[in-house]
VMD Tcl script that builds the backbone (N, CA, C; Angstrom):
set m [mol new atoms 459]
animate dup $m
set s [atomselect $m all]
$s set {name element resname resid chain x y z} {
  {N N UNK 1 A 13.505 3.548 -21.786}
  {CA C UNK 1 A 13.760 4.234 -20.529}
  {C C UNK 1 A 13.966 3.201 -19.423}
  {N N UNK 2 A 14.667 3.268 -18.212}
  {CA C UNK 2 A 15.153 2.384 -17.372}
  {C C UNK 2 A 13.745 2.699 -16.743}
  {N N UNK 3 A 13.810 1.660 -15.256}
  {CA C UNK 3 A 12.973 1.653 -14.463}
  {C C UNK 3 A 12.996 0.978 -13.200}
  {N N UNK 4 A 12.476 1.324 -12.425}
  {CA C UNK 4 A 12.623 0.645 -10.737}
  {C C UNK 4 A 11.508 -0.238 -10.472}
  {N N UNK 5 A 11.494 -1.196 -10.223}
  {CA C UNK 5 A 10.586 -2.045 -9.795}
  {C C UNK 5 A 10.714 -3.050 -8.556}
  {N N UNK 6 A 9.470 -3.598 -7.357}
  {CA C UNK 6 A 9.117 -3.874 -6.828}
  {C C UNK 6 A 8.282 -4.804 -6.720}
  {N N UNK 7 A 8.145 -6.410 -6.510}
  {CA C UNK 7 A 7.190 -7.083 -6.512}
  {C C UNK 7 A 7.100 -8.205 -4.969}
  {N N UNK 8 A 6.181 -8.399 -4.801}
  {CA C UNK 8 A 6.055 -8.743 -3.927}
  {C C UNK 8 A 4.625 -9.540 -3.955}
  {N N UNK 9 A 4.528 -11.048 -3.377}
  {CA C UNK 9 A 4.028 -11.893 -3.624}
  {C C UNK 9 A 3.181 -12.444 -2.040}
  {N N UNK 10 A 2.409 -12.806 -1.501}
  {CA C UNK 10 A 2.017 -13.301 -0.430}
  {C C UNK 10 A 0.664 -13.764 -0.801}
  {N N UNK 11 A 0.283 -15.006 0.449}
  {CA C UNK 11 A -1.020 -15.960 0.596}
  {C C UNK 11 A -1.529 -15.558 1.518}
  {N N UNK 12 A -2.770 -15.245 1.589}
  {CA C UNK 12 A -3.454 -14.701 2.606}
  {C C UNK 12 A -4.511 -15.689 3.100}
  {N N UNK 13 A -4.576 -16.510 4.865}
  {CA C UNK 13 A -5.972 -17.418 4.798}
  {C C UNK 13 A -7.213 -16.071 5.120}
  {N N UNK 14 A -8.021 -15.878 3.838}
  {CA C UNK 14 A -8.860 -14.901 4.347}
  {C C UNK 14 A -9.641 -15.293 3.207}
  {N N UNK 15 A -10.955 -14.013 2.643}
  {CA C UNK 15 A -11.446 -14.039 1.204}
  {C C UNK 15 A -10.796 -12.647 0.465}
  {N N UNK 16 A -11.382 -12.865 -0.184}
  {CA C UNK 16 A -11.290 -11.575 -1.382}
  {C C UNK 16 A -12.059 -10.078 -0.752}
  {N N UNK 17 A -13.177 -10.576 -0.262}
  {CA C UNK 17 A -13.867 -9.385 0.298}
  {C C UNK 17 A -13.493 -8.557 1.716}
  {N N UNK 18 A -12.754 -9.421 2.688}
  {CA C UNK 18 A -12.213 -9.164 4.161}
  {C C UNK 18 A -11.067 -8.605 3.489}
  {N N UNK 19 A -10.177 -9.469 2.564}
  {CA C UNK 19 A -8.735 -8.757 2.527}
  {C C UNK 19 A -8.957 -7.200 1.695}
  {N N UNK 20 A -9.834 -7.126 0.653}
  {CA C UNK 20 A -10.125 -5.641 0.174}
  {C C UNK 20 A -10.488 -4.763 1.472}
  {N N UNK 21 A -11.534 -4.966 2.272}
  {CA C UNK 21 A -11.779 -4.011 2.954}
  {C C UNK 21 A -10.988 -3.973 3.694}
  {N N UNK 22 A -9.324 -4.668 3.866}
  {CA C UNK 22 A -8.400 -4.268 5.264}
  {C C UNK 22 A -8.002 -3.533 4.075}
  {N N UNK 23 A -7.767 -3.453 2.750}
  {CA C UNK 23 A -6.481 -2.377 2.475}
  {C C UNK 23 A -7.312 -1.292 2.487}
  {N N UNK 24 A -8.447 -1.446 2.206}
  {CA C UNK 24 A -8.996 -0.037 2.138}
  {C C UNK 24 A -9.435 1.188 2.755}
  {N N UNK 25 A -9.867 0.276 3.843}
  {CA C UNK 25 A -11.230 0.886 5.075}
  {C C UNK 25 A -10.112 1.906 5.713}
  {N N UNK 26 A -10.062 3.078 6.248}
  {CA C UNK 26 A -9.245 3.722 7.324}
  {C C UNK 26 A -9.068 2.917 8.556}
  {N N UNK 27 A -10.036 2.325 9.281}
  {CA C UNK 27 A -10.325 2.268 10.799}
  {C C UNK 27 A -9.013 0.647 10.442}
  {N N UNK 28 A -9.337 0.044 9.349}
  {CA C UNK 28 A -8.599 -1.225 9.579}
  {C C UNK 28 A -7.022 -1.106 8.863}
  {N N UNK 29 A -6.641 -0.615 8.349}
  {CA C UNK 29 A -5.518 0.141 7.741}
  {C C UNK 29 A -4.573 0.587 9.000}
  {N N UNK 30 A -5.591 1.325 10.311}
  {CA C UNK 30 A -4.554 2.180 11.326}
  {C C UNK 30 A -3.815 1.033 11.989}
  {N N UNK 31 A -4.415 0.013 11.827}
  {CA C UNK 31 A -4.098 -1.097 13.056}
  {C C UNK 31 A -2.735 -1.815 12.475}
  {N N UNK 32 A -2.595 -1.777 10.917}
  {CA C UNK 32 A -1.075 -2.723 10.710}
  {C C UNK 32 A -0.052 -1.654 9.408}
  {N N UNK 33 A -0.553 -0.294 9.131}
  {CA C UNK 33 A 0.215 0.420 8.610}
  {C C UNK 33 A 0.246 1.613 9.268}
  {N N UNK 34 A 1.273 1.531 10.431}
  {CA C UNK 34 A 1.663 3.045 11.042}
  {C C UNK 34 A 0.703 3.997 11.628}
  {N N UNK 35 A -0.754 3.239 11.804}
  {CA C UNK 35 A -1.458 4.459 12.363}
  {C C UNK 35 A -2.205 5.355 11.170}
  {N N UNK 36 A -1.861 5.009 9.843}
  {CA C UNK 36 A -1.989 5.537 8.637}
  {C C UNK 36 A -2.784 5.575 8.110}
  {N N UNK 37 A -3.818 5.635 7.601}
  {CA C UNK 37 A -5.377 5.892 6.268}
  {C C UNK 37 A -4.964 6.527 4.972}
  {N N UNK 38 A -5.950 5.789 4.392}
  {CA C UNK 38 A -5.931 6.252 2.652}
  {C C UNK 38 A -7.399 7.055 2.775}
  {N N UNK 39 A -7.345 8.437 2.383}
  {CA C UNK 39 A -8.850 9.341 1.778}
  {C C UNK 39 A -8.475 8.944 0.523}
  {N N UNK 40 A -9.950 8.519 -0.082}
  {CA C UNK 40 A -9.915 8.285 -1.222}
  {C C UNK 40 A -11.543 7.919 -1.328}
  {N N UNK 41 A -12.365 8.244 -2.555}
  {CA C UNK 41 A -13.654 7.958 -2.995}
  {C C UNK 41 A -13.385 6.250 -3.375}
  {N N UNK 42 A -12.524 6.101 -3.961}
  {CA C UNK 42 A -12.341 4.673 -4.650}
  {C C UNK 42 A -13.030 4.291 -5.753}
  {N N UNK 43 A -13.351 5.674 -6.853}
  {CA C UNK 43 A -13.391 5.415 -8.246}
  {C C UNK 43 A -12.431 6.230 -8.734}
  {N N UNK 44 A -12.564 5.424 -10.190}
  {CA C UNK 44 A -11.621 5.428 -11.220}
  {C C UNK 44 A -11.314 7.267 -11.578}
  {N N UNK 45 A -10.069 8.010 -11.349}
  {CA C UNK 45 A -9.950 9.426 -11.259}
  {C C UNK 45 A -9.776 10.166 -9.973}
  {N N UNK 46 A -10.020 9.324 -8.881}
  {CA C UNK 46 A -10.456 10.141 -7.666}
  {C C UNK 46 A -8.857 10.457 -6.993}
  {N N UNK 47 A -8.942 11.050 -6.206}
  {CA C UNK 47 A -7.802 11.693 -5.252}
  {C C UNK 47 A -7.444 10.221 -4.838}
  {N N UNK 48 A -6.266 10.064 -4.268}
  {CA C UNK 48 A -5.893 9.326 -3.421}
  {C C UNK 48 A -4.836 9.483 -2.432}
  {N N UNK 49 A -4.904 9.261 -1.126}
  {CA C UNK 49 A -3.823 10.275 -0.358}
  {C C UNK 49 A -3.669 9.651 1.014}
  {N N UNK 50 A -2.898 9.397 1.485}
  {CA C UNK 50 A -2.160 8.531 2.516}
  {C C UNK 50 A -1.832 9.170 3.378}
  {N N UNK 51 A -2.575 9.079 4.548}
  {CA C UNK 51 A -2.439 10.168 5.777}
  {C C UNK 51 A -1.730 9.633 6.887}
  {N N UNK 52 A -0.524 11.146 7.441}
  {CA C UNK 52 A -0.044 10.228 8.671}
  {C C UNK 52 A -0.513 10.606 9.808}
  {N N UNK 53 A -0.371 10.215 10.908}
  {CA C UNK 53 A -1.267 10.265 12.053}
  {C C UNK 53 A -1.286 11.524 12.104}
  {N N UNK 54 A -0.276 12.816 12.355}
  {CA C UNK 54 A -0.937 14.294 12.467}
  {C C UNK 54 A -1.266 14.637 11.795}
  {N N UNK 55 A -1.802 14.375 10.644}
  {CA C UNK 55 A -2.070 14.906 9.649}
  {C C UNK 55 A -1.802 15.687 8.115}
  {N N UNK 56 A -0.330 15.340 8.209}
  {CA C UNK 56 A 0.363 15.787 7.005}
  {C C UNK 56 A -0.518 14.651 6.261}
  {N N UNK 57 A 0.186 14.850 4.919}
  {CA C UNK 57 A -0.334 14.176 3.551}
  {C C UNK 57 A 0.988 13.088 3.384}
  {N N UNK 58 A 1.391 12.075 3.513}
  {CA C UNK 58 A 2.222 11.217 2.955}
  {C C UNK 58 A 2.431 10.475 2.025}
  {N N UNK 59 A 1.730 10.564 1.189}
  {CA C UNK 59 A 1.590 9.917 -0.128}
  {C C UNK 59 A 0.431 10.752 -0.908}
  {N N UNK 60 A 0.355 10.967 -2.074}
  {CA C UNK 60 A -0.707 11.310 -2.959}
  {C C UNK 60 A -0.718 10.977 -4.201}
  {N N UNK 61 A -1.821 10.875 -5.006}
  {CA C UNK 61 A -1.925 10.223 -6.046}
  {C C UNK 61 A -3.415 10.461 -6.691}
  {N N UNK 62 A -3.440 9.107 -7.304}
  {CA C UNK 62 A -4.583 8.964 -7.946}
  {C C UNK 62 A -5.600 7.553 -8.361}
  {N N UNK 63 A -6.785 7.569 -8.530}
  {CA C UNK 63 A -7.138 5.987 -8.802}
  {C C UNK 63 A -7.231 5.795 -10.120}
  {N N UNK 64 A -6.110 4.721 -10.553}
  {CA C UNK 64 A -6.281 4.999 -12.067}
  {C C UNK 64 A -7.139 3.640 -12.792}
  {N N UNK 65 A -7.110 2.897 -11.549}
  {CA C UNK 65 A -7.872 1.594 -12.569}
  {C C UNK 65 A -8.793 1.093 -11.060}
  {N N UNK 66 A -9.764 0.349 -10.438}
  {CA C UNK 66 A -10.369 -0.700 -9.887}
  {C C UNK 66 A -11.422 -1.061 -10.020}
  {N N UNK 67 A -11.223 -2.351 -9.625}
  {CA C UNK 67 A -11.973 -3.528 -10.052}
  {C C UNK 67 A -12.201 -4.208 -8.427}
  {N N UNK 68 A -13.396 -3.653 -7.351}
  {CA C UNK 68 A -13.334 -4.168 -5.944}
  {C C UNK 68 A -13.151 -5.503 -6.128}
  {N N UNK 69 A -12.126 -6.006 -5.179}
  {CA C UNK 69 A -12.117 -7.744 -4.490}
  {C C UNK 69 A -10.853 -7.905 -5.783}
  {N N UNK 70 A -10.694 -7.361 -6.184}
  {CA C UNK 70 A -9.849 -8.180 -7.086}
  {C C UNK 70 A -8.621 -6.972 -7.983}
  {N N UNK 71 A -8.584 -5.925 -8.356}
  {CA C UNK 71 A -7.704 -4.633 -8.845}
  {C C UNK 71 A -7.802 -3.736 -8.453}
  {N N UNK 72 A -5.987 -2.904 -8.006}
  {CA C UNK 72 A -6.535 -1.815 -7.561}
  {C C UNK 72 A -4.669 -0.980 -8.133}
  {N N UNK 73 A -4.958 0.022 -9.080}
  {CA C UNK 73 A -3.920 0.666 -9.843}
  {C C UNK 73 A -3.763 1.604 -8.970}
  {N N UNK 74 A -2.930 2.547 -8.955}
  {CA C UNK 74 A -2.728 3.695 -7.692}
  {C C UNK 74 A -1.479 4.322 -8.720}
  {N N UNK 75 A -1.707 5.582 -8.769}
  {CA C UNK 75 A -0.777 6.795 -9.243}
  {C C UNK 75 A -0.098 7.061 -7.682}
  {N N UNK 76 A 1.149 7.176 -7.456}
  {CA C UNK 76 A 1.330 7.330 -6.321}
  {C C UNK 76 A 2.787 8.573 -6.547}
  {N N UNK 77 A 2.666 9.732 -5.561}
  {CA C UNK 77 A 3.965 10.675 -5.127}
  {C C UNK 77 A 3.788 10.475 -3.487}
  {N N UNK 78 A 5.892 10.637 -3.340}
  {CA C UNK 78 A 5.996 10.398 -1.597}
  {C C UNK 78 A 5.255 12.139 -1.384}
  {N N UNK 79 A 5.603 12.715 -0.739}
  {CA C UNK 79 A 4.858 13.629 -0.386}
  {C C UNK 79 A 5.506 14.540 0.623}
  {N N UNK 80 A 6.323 13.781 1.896}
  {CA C UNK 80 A 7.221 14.549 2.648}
  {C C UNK 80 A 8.412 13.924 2.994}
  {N N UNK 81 A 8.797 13.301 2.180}
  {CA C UNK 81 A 10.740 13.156 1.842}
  {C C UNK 81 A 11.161 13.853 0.756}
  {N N UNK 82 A 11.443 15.112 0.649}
  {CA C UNK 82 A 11.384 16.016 -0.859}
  {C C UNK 82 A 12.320 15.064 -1.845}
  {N N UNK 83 A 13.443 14.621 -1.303}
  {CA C UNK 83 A 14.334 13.374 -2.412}
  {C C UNK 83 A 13.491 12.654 -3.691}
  {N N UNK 84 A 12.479 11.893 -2.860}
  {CA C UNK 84 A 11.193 10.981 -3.189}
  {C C UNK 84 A 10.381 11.806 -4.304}
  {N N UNK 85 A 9.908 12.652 -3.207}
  {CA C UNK 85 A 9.183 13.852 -3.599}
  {C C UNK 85 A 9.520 14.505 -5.492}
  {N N UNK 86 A 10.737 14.430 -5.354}
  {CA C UNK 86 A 11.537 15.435 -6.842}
  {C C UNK 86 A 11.160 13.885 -7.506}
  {N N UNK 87 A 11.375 12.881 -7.735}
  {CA C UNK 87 A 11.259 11.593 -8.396}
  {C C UNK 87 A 9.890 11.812 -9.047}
  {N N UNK 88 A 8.954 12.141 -8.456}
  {CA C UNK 88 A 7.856 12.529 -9.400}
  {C C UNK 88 A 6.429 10.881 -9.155}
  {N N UNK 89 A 5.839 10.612 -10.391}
  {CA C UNK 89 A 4.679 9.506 -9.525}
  {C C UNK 89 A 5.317 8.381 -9.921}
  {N N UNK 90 A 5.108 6.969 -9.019}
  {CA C UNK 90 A 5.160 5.775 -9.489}
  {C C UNK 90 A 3.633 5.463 -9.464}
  {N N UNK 91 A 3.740 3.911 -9.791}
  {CA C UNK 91 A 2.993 3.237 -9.558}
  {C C UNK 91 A 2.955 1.910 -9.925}
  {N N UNK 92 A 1.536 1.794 -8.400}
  {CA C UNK 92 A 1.280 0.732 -7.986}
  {C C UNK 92 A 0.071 -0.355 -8.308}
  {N N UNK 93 A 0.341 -1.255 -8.171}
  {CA C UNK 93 A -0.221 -2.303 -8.967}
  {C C UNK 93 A -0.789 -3.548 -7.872}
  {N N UNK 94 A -1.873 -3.530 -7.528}
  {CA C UNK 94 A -2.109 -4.659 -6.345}
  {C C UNK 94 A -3.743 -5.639 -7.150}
  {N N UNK 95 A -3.030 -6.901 -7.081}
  {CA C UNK 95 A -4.171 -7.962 -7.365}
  {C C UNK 95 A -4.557 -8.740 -6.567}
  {N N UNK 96 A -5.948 -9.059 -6.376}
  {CA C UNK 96 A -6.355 -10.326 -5.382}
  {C C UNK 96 A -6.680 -11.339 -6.227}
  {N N UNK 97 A -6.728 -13.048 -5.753}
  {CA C UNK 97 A -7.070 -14.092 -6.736}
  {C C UNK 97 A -7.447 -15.113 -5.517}
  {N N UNK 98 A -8.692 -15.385 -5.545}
  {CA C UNK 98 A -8.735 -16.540 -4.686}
  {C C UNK 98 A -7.997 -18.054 -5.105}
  {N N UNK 99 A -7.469 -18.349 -4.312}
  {CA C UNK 99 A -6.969 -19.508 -4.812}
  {C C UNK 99 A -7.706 -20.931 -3.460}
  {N N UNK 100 A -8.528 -21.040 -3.388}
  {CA C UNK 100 A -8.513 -22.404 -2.609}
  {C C UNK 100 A -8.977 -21.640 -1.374}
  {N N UNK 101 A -8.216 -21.926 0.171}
  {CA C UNK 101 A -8.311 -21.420 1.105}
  {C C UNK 101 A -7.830 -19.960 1.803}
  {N N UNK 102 A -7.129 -19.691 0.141}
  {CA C UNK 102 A -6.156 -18.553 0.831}
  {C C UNK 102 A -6.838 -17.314 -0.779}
  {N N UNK 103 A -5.867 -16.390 -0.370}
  {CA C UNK 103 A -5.904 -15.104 -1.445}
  {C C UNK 103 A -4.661 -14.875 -1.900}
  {N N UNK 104 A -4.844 -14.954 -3.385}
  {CA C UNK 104 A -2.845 -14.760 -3.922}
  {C C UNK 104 A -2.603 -13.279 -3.882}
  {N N UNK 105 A -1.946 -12.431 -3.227}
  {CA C UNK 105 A -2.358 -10.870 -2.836}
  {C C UNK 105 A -1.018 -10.517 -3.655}
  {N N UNK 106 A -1.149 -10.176 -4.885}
  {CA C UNK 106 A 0.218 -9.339 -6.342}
  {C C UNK 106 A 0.390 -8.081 -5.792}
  {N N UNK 107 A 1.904 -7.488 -5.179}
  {CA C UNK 107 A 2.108 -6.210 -5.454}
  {C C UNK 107 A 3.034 -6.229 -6.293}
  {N N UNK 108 A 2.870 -4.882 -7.293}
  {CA C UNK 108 A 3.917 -4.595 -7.773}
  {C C UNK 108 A 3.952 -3.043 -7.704}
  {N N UNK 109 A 4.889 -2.331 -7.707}
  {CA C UNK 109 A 5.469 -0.997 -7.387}
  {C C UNK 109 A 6.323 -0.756 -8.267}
  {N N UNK 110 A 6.453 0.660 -8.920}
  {CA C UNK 110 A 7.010 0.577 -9.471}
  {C C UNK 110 A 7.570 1.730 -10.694}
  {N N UNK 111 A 8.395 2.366 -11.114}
  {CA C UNK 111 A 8.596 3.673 -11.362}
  {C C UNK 111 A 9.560 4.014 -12.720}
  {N N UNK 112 A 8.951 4.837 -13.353}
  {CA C UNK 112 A 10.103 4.960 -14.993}
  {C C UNK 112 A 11.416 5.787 -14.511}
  {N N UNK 113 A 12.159 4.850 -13.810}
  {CA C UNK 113 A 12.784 5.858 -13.348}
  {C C UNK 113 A 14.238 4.904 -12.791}
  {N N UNK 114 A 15.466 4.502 -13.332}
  {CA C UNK 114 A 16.713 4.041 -12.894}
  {C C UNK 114 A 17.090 4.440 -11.532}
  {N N UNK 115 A 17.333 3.493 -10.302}
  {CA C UNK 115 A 17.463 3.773 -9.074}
  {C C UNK 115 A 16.332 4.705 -8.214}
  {N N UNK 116 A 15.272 4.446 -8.440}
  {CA C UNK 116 A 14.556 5.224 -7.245}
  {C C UNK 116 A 14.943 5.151 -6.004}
  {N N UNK 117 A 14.719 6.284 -5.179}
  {CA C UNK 117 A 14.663 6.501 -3.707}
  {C C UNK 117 A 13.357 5.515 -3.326}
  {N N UNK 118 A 12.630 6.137 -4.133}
  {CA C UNK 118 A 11.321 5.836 -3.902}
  {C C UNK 118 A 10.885 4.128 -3.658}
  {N N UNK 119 A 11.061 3.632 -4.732}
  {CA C UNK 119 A 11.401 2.275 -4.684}
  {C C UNK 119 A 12.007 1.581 -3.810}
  {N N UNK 120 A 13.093 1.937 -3.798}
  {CA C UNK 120 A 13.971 1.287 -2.918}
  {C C UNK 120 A 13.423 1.333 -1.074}
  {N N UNK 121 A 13.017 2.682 -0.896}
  {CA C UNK 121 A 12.227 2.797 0.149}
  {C C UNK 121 A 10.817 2.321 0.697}
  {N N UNK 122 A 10.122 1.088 -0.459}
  {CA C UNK 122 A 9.159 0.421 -0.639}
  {C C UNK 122 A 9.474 -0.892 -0.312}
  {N N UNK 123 A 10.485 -1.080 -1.105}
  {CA C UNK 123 A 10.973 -2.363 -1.148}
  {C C UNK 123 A 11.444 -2.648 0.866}
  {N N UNK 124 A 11.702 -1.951 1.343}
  {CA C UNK 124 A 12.015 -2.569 2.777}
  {C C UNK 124 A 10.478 -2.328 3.121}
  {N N UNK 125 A 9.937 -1.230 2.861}
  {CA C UNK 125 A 8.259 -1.222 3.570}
  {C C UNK 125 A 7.168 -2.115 3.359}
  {N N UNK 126 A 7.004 -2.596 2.143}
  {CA C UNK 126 A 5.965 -3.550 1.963}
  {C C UNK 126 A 6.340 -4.768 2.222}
  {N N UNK 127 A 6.795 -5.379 2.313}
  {CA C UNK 127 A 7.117 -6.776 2.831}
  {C C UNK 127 A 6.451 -6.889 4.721}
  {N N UNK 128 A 7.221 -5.631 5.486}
  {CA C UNK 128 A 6.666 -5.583 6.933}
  {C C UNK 128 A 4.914 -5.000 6.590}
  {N N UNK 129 A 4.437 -4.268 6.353}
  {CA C UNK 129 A 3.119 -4.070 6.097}
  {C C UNK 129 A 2.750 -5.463 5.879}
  {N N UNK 130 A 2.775 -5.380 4.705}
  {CA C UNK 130 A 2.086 -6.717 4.492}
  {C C UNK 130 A 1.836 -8.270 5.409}
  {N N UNK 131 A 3.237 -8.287 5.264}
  {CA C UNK 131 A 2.926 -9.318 6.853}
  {C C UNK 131 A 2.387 -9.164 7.844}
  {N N UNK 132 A 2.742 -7.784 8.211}
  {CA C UNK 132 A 1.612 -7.056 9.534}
  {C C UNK 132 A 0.001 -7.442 8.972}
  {N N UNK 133 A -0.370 -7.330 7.507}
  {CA C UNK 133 A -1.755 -7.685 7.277}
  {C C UNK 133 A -2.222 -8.866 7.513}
  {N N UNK 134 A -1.352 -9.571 6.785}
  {CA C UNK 134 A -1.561 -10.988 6.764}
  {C C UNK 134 A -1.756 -11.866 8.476}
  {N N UNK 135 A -0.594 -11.190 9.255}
  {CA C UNK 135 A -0.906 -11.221 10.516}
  {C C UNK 135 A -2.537 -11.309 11.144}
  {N N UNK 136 A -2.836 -9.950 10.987}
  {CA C UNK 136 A -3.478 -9.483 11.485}
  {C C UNK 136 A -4.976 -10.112 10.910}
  {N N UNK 137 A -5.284 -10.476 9.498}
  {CA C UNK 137 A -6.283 -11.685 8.776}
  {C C UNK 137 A -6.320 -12.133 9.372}
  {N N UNK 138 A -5.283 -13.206 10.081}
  {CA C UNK 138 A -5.479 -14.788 10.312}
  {C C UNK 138 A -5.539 -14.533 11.853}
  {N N UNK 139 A -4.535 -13.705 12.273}
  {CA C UNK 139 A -4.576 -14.093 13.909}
  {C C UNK 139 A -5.357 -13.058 14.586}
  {N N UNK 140 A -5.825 -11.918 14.191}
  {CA C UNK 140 A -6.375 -10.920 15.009}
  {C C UNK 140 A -5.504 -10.113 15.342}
  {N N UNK 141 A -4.382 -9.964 15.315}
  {CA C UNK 141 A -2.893 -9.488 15.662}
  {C C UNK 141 A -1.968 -9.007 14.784}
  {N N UNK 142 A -1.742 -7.890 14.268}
  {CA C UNK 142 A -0.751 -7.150 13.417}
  {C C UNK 142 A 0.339 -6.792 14.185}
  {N N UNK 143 A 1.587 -6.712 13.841}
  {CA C UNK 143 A 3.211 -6.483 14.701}
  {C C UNK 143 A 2.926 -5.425 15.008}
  {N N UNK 144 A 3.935 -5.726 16.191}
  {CA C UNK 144 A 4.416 -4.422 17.119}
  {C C UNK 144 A 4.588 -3.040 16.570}
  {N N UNK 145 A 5.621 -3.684 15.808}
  {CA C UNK 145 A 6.400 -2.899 14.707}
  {C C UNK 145 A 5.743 -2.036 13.960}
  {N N UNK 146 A 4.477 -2.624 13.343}
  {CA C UNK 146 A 3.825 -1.335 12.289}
  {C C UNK 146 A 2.296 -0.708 12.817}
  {N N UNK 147 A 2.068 -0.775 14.052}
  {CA C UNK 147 A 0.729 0.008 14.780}
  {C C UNK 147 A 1.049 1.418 15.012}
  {N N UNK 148 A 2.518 1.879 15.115}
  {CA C UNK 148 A 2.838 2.946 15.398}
  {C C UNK 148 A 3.536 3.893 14.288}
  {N N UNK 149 A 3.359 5.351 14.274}
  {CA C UNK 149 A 4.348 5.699 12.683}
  {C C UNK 149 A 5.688 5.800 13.972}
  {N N UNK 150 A 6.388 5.997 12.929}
  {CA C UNK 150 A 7.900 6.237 13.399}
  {C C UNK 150 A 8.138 7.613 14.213}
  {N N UNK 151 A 8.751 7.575 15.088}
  {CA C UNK 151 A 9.611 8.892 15.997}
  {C C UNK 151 A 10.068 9.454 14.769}
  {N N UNK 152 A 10.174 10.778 14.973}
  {CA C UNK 152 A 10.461 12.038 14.047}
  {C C UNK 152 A 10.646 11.857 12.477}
  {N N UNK 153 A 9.813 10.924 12.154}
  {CA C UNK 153 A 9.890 11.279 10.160}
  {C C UNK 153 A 8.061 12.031 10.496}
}
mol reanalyze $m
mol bondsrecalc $m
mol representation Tube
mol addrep $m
């Protein structure tokens, strides 16, 4: 079967334990992804669901594998782009590794599925997130760009 994939690579100066609790925590999440939070218990089975600031559901899923400070598997559906939406779940794949002074932070994304929407619509998003994180680790400061969700999506 074909498939869509996404990877994405970055160094973080932080630890293992600061950079887990920015992807995770709500309160630190709003500050460099759109205003956005993940509900989620954060064991293995639990809901997982990506909220946008009014409160729709923008992502949903599931926790299919973690390992705190270091793995975190994610069943993931878009939720309100129905296009996305009909594509059905990908998933995501995020590793931490201390390396030295920094954190080797692995995404991969990714879907059984030839040409995703979905994908493809990742692939421009995680690169700015992420840097917004990485930003925001080292300097106290996440971009302009991703504190706010977008005008009318």
């Amino acid at each position: 079967m074909s498939s869509s994939r996404f990877v994405y690579v970055t160094f973080i100066r932080t630890t293992p334990a600061k950079l887990w609790q920015a992807l995770i925590d709500p309160q630190f999440t709003r500050q460099y992804w759109a205003e956005t939070w993940q509900d989620s218990t954060w064991q293995p089975g639990a809901s997982w669901k990506l909220m946008i600031p009014d409160g729709r559901v923008g992502d949903a899923g599931e926790i299919v594998e973690i390992e705190p400070e270091k793995r975190l598997v994610i069943s993931w559906r878009n939720e309100f782009i129905p296009a996305m939406k009909e594509e059905g779940f990908s998933l995501l794949t995020i590793e931490l590794e201390q390396q030295g002074e920094v954190v080797r932070l692995s995404l991969v994304h990714e879907m059984q599925r030839d040409g995703s929407k979905l994908i493809e619509g990742v692939s421009s998003g995680w690169p700015m997130i992420l840097a917004s994180l990485k930003s925001l680790l080292e300097t106290g400061e996440s971009f302009e760009a991703t504190r706010k969700w977008p005008e009318g999506m």
